[in-house]
C-alpha positions as CSV (number, residue, x, y, z in Angstrom):
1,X,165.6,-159.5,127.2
2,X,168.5,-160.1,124.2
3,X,169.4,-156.3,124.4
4,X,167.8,-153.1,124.8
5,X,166.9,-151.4,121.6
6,X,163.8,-152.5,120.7
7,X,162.6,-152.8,117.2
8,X,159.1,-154.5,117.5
9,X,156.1,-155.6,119.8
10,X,153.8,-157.6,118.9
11,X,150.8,-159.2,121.1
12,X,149.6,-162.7,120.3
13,X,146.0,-164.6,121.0
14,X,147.7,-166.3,124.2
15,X,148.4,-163.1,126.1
16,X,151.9,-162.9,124.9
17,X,154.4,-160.1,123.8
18,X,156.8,-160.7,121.2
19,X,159.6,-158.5,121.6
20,X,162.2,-157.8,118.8
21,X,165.3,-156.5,119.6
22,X,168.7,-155.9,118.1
23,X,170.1,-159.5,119.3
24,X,166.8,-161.8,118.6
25,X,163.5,-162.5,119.5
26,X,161.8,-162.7,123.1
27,X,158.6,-163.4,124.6
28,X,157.1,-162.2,127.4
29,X,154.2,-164.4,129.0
30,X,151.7,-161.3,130.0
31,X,150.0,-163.7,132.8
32,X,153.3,-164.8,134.7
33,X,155.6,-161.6,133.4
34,X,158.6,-163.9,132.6
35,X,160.9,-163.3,129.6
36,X,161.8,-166.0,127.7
37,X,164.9,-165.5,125.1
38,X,164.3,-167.1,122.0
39,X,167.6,-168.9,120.3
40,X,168.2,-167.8,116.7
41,X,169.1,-169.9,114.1
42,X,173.0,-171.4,114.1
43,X,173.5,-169.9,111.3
44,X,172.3,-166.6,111.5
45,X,175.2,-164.4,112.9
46,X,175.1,-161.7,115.1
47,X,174.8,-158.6,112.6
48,X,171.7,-160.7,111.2
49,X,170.2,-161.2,114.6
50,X,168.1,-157.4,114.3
51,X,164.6,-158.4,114.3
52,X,162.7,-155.6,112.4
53,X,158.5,-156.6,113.0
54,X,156.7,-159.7,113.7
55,X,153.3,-160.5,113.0
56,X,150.6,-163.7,113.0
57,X,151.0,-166.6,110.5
58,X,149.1,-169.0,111.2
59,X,147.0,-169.7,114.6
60,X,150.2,-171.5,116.0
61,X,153.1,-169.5,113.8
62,X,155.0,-166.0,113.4
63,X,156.1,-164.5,110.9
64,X,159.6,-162.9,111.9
65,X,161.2,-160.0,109.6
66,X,165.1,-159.9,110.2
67,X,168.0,-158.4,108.8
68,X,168.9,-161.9,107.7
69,X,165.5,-162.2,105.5
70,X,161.7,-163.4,106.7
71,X,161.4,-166.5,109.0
72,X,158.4,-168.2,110.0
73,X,159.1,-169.3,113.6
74,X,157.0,-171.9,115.3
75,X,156.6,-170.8,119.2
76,X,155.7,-174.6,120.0
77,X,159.1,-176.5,118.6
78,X,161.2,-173.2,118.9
79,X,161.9,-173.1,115.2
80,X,162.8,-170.8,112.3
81,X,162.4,-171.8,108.8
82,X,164.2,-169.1,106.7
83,X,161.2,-168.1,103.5
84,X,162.7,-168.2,99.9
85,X,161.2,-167.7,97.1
86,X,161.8,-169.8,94.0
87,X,164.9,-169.3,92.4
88,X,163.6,-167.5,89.4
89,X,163.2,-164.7,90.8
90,X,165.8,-165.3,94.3
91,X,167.7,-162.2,93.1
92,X,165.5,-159.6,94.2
93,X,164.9,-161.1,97.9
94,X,168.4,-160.2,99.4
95,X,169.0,-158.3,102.2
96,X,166.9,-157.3,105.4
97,X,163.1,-157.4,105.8
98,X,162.6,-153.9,107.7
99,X,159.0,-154.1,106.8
100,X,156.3,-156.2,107.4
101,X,152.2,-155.8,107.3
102,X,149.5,-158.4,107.6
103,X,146.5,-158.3,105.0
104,X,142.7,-159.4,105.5
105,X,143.2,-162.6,103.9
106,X,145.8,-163.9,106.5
107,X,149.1,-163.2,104.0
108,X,151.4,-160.7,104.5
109,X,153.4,-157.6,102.9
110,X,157.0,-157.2,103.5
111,X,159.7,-154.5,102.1
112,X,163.2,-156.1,101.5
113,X,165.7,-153.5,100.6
114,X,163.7,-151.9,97.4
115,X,161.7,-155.1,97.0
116,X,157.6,-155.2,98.1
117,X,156.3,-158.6,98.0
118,X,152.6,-160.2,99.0
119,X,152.8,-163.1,100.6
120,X,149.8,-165.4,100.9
121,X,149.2,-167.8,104.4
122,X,150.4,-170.8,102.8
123,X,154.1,-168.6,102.6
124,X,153.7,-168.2,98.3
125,X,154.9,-165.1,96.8
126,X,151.3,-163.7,94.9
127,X,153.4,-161.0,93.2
128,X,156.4,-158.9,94.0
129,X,157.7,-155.2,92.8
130,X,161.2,-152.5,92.8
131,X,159.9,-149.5,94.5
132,X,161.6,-147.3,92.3
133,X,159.0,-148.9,89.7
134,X,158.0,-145.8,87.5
135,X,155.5,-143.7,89.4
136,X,156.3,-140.0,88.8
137,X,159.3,-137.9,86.9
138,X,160.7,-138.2,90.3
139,X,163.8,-141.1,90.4
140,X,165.0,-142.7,93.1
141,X,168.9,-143.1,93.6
142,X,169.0,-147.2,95.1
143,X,169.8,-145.5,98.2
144,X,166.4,-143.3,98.7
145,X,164.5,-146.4,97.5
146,X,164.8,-148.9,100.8
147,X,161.6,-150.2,101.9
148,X,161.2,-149.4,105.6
149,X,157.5,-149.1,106.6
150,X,154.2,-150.2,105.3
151,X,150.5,-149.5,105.5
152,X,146.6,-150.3,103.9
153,X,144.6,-146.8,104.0
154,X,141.3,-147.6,104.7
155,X,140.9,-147.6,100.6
156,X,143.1,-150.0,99.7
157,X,146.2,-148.1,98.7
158,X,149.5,-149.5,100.2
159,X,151.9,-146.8,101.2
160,X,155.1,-147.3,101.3
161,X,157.4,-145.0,103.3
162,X,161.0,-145.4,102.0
163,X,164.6,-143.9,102.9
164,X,163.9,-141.3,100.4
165,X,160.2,-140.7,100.3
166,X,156.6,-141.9,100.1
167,X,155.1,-144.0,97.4
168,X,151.6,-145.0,97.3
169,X,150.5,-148.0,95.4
170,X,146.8,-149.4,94.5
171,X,146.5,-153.0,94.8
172,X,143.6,-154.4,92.8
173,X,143.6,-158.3,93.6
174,X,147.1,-159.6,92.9
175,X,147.9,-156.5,90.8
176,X,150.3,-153.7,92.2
177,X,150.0,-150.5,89.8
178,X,151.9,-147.4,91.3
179,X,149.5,-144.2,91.7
């Protein structure tokens, strides 16, 4: 594989690992146990190489969190497509995607430095929020408030586990109100 600090695994429908390492993606084929490196993107360097989670797009598709920002790659034609949001709001999608959680309807969550965004399938941003959004009397210092790990409890409630703490958010539809 790329290197050997592993960041994340994750198993596909055609009996294949995806394996996310400091340098880039790999894939191991589960039936034939070959490794396959996957070449980034030219113009991704190698700081922005660190691939933080992966998870199913579509059927045919991944998407790929990074320390460069989210990618959808396409296993078939080898190809990343960097995601971007429209430009109104651009600003508050800079930086790594260290976390990343598929929901029921096929879309996705991911945490880019204090940013938590819904993604549906079709890769359109449903809504987006700061996790140092008002919550408690408690502030976060931008430091304490970097999004690194996400999760649904079984009612609905995304947590949120940050560099500084825990927030837990209820998400009613396409409405994120803090708890």
């Amino acid at each position: 594989i790329s290197q050997d600090r592993i960041f994340s695994l994750f198993e596909d429908d055609q009996q294949r690992l995806w394996i996310g390492t400091r340098r880039g993606l790999n894939v191991l084929d589960l039936r034939t146990d070959k490794v396959h490196r996957i070449k980034m993107p030219a113009d991704v360097n190698m700081k922005q190489q660190v691939v933080y989670g992966i998870t199913q797009a579509t059927k045919a598709r991944l998407w790929v969190a990074t320390s460069a920002g989210l990618m959808l790659f396409d296993p078939a034609n080898k190809q990343f497509t960097k995601w971007q949001p429209e430009p109104s709001v651009r600003a508050d999608f800079v930086g790594e995607v260290r976390a990343i959680l598929r929901d029921k309807s096929a879309g996705i969550w991911i945490g880019q430095a204090s940013t938590i965004a819904h993604i549906n399938a079709d890769g359109q941003l449903l809504e987006h929020f700061k996790s140092t959004q008002h919550q408690d009397s408690k502030t976060l210092q931008d430091s304490q408030a970097l999004v690194r790990s996400l999760a649904f409890d079984n009612q609905g409630q995304l947590w949120v586990g940050l560099t500084g703490g825990l927030r837990i958010w209820r998400v009613h539809q396409q409405a994120a109100l803090a708890v």
